[in-house]
N, C-alpha and C positions, 0 to 999 in steps of 0.2 A: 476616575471612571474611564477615560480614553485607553490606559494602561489595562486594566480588564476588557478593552473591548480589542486592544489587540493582541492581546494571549489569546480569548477564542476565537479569533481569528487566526491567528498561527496554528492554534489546534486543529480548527476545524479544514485548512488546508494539510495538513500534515495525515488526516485520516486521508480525506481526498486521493493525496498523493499517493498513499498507502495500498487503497483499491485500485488507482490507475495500474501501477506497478502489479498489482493480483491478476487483475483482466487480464495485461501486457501475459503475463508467466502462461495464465491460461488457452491462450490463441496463440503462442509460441508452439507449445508443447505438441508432440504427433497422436501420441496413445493416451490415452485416457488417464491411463495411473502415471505418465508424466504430468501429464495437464494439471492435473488436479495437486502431483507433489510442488509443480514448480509455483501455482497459486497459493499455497500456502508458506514456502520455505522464502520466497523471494521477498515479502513483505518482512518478513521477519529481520532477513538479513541486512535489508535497509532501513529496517526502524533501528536498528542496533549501533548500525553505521551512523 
């Protein structure tokens, strides 16, 4: 039981992590269509990593 309850807890920080990092790309970026490429390409590339 303990073992399941910390895989969703690893899971559920690793989405966490995921949108901190989306936000982070979005209030990085100057123009709109950076904002929004760097929100979605940046999560990407640290889920992969």
């Amino acid at each position: 039981m303990l073992q399941e309850f910390n895989i969703a807890l690893r899971f559920m920080l690793e989405l966490c992590v995921l949108g901190i990092v989306g936000y982070w790309g979005f209030r990085v970026g100057t123009i709109m269509a950076i904002k929004i490429t760097l929100a979605i390409i940046l999560p990407i590339i640290v889920a992969v990593i």
